[in-house]
Every structure is written in structure tokens, then in C-alpha cells.
N, C-alpha and C positions, 0 to 999 in steps of 0.2 A: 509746584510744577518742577519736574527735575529737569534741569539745563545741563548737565554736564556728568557723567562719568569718569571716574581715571583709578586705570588698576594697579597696585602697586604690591612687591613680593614683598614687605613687611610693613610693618605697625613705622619702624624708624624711618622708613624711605617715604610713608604719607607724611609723617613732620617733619620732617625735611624741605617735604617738596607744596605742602599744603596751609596756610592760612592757619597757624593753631590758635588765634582768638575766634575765629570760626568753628571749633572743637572745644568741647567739653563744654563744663562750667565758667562764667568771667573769671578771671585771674586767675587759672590753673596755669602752672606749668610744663614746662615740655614733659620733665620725669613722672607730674602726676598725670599727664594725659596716658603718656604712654601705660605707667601701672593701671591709668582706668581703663584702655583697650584692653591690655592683657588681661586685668582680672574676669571680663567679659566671652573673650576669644582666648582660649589655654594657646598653647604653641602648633598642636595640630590642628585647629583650623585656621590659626594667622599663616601657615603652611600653606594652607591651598591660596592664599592671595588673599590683599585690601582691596575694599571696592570705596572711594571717598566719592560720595553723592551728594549735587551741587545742589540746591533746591533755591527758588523763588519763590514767594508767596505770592499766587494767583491773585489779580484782582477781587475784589466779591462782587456780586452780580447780584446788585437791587431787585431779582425779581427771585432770588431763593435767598429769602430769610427765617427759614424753618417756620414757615405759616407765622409770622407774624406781620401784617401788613402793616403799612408805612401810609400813615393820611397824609395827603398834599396839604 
């Protein structure tokens, strides 16, 4: 479930202002997070804006388990 938007004019100003062990891979760094945005997103679309999207994993709902029912 997305909880949160937040738009920022570059790759530097979402590390800055963003959580980066909530980014990337565990134990990346600031420099490699930034090289994996950039290798991603060249400079003209990091141009048009960052969009950092906050998500929460939805509860799951015992009554959709892809058809697999659950006996009491």
C-alpha cells in the first residue's frame, strides 16, 4: 500500500533527505545507491524529478489465498 510520496529535483536531494537503508540492496552505500539510480534513470529523466514511494505491506486477507483453502 503506498503511504507516502515525496518529489525531489535530483537522485542527491532523495539521499539526503530519504532513509538509504530503505534503498537499494542491504549495505549499499550512498555512492553506490546513487550510481544504481543513475545507471537506471540517465540524467534526462533524473531532469524531469524523483518520485521516492513509501510503501507498506498490506495485511493479507485469509480469504484470498490463490484458491488454496485453509481447514479449520
Amino acid at each position: 500500500m503506498v503511504v507516502k510520496v515525496v518529489e525531489y529535483e535530483t537522485f542527491e536531494a532523495m539521499l539526503d533527505a530519504e532513509d538509504n537503508d530503505a534503498i537499494g540492496s542491504e549495505g549499499m552505500n550512498r555512492a553506490e545507491l546513487l550510481a544504481a539510480c543513475r545507471e537506471i534513470y540517465p540524467p534526462e529523466k533524473e531532469a524531469l524529478g524523483v518520485l521516492a514511494i513509501h510503501l507498506r505491506l498490506a495485511a493479507s486477507d485469509p480469504r484470498e489465498d490463490n484458491g488454496r483453502a485453509r481447514q479449520p
